[in-house]
C-alpha positions in Angstrom: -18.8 23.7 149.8 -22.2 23.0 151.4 -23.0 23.6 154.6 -23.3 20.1 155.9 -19.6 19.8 154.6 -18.8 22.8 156.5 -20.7 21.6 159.9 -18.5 19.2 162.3 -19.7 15.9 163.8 -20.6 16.7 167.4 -22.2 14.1 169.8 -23.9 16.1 172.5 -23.2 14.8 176.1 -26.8 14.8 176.9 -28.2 12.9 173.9 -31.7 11.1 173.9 -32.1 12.5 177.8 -34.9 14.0 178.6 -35.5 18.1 177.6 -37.1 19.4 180.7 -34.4 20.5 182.9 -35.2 19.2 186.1 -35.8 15.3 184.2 -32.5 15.7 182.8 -30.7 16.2 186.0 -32.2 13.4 187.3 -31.1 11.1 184.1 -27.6 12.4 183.7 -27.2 11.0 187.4 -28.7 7.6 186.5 -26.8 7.2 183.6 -23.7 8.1 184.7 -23.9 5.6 187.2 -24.0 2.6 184.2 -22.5 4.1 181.6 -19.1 2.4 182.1 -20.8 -0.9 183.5 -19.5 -3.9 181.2 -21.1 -4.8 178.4 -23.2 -8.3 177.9 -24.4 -9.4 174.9 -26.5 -12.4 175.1 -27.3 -12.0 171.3 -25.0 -10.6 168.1 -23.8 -12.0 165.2 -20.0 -11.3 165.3 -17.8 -13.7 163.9 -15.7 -15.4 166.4 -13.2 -16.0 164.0 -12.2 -12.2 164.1 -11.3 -12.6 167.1 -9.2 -15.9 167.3 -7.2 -14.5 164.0 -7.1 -10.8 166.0 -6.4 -9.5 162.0 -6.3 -5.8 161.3 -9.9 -5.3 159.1 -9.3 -5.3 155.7 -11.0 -1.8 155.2 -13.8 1.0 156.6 -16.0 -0.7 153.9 -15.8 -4.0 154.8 -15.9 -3.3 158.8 -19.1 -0.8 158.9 -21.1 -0.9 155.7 -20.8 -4.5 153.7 -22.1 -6.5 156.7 -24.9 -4.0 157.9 -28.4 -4.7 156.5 -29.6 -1.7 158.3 -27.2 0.5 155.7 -27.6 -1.5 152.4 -31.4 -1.4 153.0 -31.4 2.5 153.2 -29.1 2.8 150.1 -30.6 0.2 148.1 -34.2 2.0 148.7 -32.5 5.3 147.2 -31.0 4.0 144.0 -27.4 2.1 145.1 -26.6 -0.9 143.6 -26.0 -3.8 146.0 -22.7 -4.7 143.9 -21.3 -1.5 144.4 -21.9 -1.9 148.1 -19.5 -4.9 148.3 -22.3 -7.7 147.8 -22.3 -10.3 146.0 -25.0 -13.6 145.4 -23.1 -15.3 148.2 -22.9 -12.3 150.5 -20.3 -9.7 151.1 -17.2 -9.6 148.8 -13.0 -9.2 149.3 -13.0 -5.6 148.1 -9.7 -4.1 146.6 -9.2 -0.2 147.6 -10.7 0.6 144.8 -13.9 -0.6 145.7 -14.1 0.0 149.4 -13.5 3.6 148.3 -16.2 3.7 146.1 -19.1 1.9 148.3 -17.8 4.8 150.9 -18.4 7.2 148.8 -22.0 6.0 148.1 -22.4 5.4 152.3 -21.3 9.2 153.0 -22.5 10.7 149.6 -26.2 9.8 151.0 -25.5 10.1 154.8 -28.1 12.8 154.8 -30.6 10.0 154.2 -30.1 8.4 157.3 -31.0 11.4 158.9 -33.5 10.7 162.3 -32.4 7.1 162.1 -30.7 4.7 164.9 -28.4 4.0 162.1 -27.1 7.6 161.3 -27.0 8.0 165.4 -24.4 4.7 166.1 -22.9 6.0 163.2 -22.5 9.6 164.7 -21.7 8.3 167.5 -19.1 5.3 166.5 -17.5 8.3 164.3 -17.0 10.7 166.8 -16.3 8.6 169.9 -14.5 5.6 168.6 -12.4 7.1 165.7 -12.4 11.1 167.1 -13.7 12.1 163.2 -14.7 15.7 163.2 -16.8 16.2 159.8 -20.0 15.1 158.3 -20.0 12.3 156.0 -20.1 13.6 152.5 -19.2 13.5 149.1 -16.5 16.2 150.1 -14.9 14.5 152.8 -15.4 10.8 151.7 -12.1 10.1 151.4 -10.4 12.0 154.3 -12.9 9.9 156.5 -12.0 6.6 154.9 -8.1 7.8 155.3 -8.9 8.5 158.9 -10.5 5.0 159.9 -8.2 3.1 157.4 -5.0 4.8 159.5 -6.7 3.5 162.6 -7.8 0.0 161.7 -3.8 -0.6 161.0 -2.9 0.3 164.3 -3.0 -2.2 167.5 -5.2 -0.2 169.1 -8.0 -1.3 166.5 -7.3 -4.6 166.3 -10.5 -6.8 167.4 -9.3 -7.9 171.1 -7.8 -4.6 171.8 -11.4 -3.3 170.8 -13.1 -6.0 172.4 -11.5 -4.8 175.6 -11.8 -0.8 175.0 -15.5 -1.3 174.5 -15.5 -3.2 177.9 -17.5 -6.5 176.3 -17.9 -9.4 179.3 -19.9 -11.9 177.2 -20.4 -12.0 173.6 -22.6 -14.5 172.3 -22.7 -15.4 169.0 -24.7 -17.1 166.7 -23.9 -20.4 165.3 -25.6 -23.4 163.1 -25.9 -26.7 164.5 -23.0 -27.8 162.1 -20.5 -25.9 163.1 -17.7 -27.7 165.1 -17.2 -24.2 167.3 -13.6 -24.5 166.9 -13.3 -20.8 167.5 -15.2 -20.4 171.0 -12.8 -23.6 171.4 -9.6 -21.8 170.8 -10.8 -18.5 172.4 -11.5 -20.3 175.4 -8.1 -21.9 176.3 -6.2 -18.7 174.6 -4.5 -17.6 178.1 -3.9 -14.5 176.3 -7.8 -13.6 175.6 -9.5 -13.4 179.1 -13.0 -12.2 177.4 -15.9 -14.4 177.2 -17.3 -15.6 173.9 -20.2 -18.0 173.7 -21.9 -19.8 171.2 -25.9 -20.2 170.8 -27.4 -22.6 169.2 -29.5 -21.8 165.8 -31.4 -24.7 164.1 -34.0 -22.5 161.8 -33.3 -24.4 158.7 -33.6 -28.0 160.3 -36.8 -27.2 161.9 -38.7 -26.1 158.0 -39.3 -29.6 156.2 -40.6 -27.7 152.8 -36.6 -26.3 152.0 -35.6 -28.0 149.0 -32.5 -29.0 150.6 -33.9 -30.4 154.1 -33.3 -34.2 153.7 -29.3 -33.5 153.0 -29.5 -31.2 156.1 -31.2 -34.0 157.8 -28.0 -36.1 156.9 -25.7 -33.5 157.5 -26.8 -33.3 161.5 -26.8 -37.0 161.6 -23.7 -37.4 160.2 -22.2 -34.5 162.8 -24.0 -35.9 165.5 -23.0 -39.6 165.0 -26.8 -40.5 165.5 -29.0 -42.5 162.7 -31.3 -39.7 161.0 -33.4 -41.9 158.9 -35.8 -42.0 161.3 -37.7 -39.0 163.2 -36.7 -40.8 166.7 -33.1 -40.7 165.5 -33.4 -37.0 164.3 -34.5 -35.4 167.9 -31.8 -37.3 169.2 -29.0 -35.5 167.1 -30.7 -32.0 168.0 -30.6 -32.9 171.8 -26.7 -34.4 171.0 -26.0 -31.3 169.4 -27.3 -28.9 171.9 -25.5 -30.7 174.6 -22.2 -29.9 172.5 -22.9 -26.6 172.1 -23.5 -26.3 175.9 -20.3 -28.1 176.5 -18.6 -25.5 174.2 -20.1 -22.3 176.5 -24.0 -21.7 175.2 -26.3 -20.5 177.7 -29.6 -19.9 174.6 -31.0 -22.1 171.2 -32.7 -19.2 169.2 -35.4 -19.4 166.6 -37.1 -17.3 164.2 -39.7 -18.1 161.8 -42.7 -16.7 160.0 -45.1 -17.2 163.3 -44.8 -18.3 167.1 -47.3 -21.7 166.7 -46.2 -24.4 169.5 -49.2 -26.8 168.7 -47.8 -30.1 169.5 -48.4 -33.4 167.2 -48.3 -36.9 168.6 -45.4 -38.8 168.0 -46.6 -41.4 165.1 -48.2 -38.0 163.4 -44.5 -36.4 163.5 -42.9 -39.5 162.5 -44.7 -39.6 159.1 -44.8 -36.1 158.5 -40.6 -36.9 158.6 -40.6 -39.8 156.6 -42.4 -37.8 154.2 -39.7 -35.2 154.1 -36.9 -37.2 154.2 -38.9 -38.8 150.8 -39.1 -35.0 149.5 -43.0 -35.6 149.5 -43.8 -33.0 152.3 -46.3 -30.7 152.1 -46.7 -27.2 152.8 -49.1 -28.1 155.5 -47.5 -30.4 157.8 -44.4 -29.1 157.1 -45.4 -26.0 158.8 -47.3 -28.1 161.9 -44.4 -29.9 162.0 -42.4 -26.8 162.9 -44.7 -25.4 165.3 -44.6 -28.8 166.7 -40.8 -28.8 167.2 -41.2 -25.6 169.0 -42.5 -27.7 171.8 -40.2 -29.9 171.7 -37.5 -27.4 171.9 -39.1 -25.9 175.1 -39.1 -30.2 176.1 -35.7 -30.1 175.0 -34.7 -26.7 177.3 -36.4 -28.3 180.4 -34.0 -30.8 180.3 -30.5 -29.1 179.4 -31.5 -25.3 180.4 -30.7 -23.7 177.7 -32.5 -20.5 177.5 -34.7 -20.7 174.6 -35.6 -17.1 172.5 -38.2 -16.7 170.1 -37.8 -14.3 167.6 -40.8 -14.3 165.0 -42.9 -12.8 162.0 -40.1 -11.9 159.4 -41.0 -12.9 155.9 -37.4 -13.5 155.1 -35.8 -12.4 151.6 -39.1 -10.2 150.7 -38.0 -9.2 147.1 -36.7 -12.3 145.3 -34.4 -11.0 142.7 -32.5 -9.2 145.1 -32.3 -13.0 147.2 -31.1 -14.4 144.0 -28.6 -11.7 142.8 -27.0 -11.1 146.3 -28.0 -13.3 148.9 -29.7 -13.0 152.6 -29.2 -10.6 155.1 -29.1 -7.2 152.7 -32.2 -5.5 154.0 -35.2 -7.0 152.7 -36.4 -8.7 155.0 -39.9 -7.3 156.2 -42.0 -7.4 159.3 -45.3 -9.4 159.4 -48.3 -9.6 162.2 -47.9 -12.2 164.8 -50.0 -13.5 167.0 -49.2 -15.1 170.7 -51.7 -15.3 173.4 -53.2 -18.7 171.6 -50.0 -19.3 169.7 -47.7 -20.0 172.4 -50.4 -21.7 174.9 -50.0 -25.0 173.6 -45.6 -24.9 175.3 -46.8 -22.4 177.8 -49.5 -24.8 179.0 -47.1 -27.8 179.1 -43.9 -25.7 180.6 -44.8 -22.1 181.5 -44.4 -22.5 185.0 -41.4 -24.9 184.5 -38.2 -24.3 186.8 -36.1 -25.2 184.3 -37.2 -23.1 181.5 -36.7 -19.8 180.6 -38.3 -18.4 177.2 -37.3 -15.1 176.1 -39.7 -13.5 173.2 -39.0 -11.2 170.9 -41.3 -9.4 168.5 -41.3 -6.4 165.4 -45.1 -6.2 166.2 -45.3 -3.6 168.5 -49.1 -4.2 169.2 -48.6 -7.3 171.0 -46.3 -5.8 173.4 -49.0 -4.9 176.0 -51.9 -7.0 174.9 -50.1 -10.2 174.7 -46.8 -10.8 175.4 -46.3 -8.4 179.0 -49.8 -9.8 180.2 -48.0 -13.4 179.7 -44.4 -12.4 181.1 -46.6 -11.0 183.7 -47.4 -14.3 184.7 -45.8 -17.4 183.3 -42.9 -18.0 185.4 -40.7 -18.8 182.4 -41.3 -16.3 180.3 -40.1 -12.3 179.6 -39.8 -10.1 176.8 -37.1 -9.4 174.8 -36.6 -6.1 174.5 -36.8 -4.1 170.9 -34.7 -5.5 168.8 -34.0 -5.2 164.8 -36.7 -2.3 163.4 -37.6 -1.4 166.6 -34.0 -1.0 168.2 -34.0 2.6 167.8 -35.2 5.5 170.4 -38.8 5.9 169.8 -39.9 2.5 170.0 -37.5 1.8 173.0 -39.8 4.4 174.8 -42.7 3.1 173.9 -41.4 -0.3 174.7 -40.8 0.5 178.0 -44.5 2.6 178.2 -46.0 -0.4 176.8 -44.7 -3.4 178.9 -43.2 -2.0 182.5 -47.0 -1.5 183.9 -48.4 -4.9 183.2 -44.9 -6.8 183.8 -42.5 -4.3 185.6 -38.6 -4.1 184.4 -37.9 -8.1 185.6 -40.0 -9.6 183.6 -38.4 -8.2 180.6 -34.5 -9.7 179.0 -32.1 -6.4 179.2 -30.4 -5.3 176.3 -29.1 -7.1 173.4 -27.6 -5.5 170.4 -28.3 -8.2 167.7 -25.4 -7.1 165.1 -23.2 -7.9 162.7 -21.6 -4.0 162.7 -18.9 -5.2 165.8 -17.7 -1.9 166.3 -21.3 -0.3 166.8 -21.8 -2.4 169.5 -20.6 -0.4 172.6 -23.1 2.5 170.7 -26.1 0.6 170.9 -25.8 -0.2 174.6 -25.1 2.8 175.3 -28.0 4.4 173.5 -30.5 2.0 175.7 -28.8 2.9 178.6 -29.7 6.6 178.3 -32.9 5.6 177.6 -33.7 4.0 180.3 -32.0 6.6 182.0 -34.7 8.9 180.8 -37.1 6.6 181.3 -36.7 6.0 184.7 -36.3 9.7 185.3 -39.2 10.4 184.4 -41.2 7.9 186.6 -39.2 9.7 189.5 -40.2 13.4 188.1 -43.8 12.2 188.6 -42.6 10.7 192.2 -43.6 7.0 191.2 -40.2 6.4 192.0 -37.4 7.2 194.3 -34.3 8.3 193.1 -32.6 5.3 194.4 -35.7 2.8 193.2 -34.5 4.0 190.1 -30.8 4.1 190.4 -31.2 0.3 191.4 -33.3 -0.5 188.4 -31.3 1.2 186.0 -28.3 -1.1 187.4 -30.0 -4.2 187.2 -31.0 -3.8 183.6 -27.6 -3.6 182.8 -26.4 -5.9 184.7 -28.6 -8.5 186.8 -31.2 -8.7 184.6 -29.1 -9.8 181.9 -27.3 -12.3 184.0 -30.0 -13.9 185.5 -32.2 -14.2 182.0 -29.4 -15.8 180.2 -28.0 -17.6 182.8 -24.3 -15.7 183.0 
């Protein structure tokens, strides 16, 4: 038996604090006064459906590892097939015992892979304080583990509102297409029984790129949903702004959009007209399709203006890098890959028109960590409708928190950025990842009052308010 198998799983109380004594003291207070605060999530992608149904999960498989690009990446780079892993070309697969036991015993067969990773930390951590599992993930103890969180998952106490509760989740957003009828926010919302808060926001990525293949049905899909006449580019921005208002009805506070840069140029409206006609024809090209898109960035910020939806940016992603793997298993399995952005001249054209808006609050997000204090903290800094989102995907992980904060805080302070969100699929790793920024701001903040740049209670305040107020008041809660 190796040593790892030998070796327990142990969380240490003081994890990601800082090392010098004195600093630590300081942070332990801090965080122990928002460690318990509830949690808001302004950003995941949980199904609501999980938690209307309130259904045992099927498996430890299918809860932690099928769903979670972060793990398939890691095991795919190492030699796992994505098939093995419970994926299939349209996304994760019903897994008999069989094969949730044998994607586990890949996961914890190459746990030592994940080793100085967020993703072996809120797995440590999710382990240890969520199920009470004592040993290492390995080929040895595969199976009791599985045994372990597959005894748990069939109790009550697991199910998804009994976790939604223990975790101590306020809001959850989720995120939604513009087709969906939201029937699930619907029925969680006049269940008497559920008395948690579950939100929509409102995603139109693929209705906004004119080169997809299949954009003129989607064009006719959102007309048809929105009762509104899509022939025409006229009748097309009035089923967005028919849809948003729906989805605000229905709870959302946010639209959110991500595509391959942040451009905002706006077109006049005769130029965007044809550029539509053209698409609806299947005649678009590559060209306008994309100054199209930048153009409807504007007219999203127009849009937000008018129904106050708080509207995130979340950029650079060349989506589906490695084609094959696209093909054979679908999105969303880890190969997705950064890109440089640009934003001081790419986001002047809507900042120009509605930066100073009272209406409009822009939240941007970026895997570029080179913008972060040349660009977009010297704008939060002074548009009144914009902040930063804090790291998120690649960059939600301890390092790049800290430099995050190092970074942004002296150009545009702590209010001037979004608070947390945890942006995942993984539901039960949730609690985990709010907890690790938490103690990192914790440290953080301790260390600005070890150099005395801040009081002790400056920075009790602070560390409250991005937990809480900061949150609230970004997303409009």
């Amino acid at each position: 038996m190796s040593a790892e198998t030998q070796a327990s799983l142990h969380v240490h109380p003081d994890r990601l604090l800082p090392a010098q004594p004195e600093v630590r003291e300081v942070a332990r207070r801090l965080y122990a006064a928002t460690k318990d605060l509830p949690i808001i999530s302004p950003h995941s992608h949980v199904p609501p459906q999980w938690l209307v149904d309130n259904e045992p999960f099927a498996d430890p498989a299918s809860l932690l590892l099928v769903p979670d690009h972060y793990v398939l990446r890691m095991l795919h780079a190492n030699g796992a097939e994505l098939s093995d892993l419970g994926r299939g070309p349209d996304g994760p697969l019903p897994l008999d015992e069989a094969g949730a036991r044998k994607a586990w015993r890949i996961l914890c067969e190459n746990y030592h892979l994940f080793r100085g990773t967020p993703v072996k930390y809120w797995f440590d951590t999710t382990f240890a304080e969520v199920f009470g599992i004592t040993e290492v993930p390995s080929a040895e103890t595969a199976d009791a583990i599985y045994d372990r969180i597959a005894a748990a998952l069939a109790t009550p106490e697991f199910l998804p509102r009994a976790l939604f509760e223990r975790f101590g989740i306020s809001v959850l957003a989720t995120t939604d297409d513009p087709l969906d009828d939201l029937a699930p926010h619907r029925a969680l919302a006049e269940d008497p029984t559920f008395t948690g808060r579950v939100i929509p926001t409102f995603r139109p990525d693929r209705f906004l790129e004119l080169a997809r293949p299949d954009w003129p049905e989607l064009a006719r899909r959102l007309g048809e949903v929105a009762d509104v006449d899509t022939g025409t580019y006229a009748g097309y921005i009035t089923a967005l702004e028919t849809r948003r208002r729906y989805f605000k009805e229905h709870g959302a506070v946010s639209s959110d959009h991500s595509h391959y840069d942040a451009g905002t140029e706006p077109l006049e409206e005769a130029e965007a007209a044809r550029i539509y006609d053209a698409a609806l024809r299947g005649e678009v090209s590559a060209e306008d399709a994309t100054a199209f898109r930048r153009h409807m960035m504007s007219e999203t910020a127009r849009m937000a203006t008018e129904d106050g939806l708080v509207m995130t940016l979340h950029p650079a992603v060349r989506r589906n890098h490695d084609p094959d793997n696209l093909r054979r298993y679908g999105a969303d399995v880890g190969s997705d890959i950064p890109v440089r952005v640009e934003f001081t001249e790419a986001l002047r054209p809507l900042l120009g028109r509605y930066g100073n808006h009272p209406n409009l609050t822009l939240v941007v997000f970026t895997i570029d960590e080179d913008v972060y204090s040349r660009e977009l903290a010297p704008m939060a800094g002074f548009y009144r409708s914009m902040h930063v989102g804090v790291p998120w995907w690649f960059l939600d992980a301890p390092e790049a928190i800290r430099r995050f904060r190092g970074a942004v805080t002296e150009t545009a302070g702590f209010y001037r950025t979004s608070g947390f969100i945890d942006d995942t699929r993984a539901f039960l790793s949730i609690p985990t990842r709010h907890d690790m920024s938490r103690r990192l701001d914790a440290a953080y903040l301790a260390e600005l009052v070890a150099e005395h740049r801040l009081t002790e209670d400056e920075a009790l305040a602070t560390a409250h308010d991005l937990v809480t107020t900061i949150p609230k008041k970004v997303f409009k809660l």
